[in-house]
C-alpha atoms as a printed R data frame, in Angstrom:
   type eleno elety resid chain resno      x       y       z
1  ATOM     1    CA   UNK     A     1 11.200 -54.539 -16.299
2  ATOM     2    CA   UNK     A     2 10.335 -56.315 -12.777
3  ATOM     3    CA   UNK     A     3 12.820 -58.203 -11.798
4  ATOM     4    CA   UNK     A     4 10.393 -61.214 -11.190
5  ATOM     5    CA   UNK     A     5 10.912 -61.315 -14.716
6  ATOM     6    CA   UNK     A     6 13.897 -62.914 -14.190
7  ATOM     7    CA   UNK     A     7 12.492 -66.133 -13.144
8  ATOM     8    CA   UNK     A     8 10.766 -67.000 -17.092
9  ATOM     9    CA   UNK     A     9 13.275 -65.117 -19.134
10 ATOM    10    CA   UNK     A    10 15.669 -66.942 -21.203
11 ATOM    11    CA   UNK     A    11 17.791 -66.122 -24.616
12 ATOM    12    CA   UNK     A    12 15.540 -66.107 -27.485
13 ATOM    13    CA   UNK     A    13 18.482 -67.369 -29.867
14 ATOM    14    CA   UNK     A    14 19.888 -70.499 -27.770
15 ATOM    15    CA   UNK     A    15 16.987 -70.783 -24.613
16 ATOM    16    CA   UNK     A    16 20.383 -70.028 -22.471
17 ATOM    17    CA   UNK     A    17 19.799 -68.237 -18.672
18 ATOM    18    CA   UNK     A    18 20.128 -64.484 -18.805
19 ATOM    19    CA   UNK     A    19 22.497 -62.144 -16.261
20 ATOM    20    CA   UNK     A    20 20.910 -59.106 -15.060
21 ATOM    21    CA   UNK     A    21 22.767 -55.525 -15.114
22 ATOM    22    CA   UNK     A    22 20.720 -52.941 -13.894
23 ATOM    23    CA   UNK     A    23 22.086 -49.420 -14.849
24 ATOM    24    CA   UNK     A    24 18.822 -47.364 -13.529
25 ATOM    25    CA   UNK     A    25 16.103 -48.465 -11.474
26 ATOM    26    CA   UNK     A    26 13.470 -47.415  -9.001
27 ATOM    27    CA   UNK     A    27 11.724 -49.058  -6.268
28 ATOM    28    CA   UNK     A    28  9.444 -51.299  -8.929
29 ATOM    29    CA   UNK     A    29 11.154 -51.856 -11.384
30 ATOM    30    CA   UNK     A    30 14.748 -51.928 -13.593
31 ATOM    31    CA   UNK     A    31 14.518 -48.638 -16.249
32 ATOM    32    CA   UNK     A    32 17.667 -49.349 -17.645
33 ATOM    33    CA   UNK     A    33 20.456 -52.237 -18.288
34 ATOM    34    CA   UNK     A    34 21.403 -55.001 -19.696
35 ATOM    35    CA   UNK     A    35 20.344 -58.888 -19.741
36 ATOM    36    CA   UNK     A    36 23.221 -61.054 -20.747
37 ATOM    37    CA   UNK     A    37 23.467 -64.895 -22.017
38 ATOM    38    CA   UNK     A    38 26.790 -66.264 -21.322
39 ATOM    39    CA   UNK     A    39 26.031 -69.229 -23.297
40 ATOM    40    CA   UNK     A    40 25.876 -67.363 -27.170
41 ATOM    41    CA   UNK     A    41 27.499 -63.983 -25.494
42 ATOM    42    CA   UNK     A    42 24.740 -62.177 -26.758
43 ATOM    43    CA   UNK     A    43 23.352 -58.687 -24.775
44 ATOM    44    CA   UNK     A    44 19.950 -57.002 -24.628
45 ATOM    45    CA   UNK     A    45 19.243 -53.553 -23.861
46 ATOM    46    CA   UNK     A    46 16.333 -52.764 -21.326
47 ATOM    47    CA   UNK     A    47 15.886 -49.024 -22.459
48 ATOM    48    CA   UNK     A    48 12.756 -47.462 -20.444
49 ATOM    49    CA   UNK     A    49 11.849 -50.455 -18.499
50 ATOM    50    CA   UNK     A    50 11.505 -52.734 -21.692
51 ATOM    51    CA   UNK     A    51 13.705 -55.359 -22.700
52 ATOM    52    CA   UNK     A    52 14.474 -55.918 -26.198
53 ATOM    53    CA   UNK     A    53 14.810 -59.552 -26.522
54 ATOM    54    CA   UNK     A    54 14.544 -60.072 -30.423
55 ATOM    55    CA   UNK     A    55 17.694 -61.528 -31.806
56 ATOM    56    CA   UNK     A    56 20.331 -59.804 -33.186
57 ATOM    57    CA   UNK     A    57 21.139 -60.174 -36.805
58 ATOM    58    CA   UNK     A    58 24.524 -60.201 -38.058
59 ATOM    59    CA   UNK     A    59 24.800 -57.797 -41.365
């Protein structure tokens, strides 16, 4: 994931502003980490350079 990304990401579930953790990353791009809303406390993995942003379902 670029981190230019950053600019036009947002929470799918509440449209809140997403913190970026990077775990793993080269000179293009973040490979692994985390994007975090603070406003429904909700993470997404980036696994591979892809974030999953689909909401989480509670079970």
């Amino acid at each position: 994931m670029k981190r230019s990304l950053m600019d036009i990401l947002c929470c799918p579930v509440c449209k809140g502003d997403l913190a970026l953790t990077a775990d793993k990353e080269d000179a293009k791009e973040v490979l692994e980490g985390t994007l975090h809303c603070a406003s429904c406390k909700t993470d997404y993995p980036i696994h591979e350079g892809i974030p999953d942003l689909l909401p989480r379902t509670n079970q």
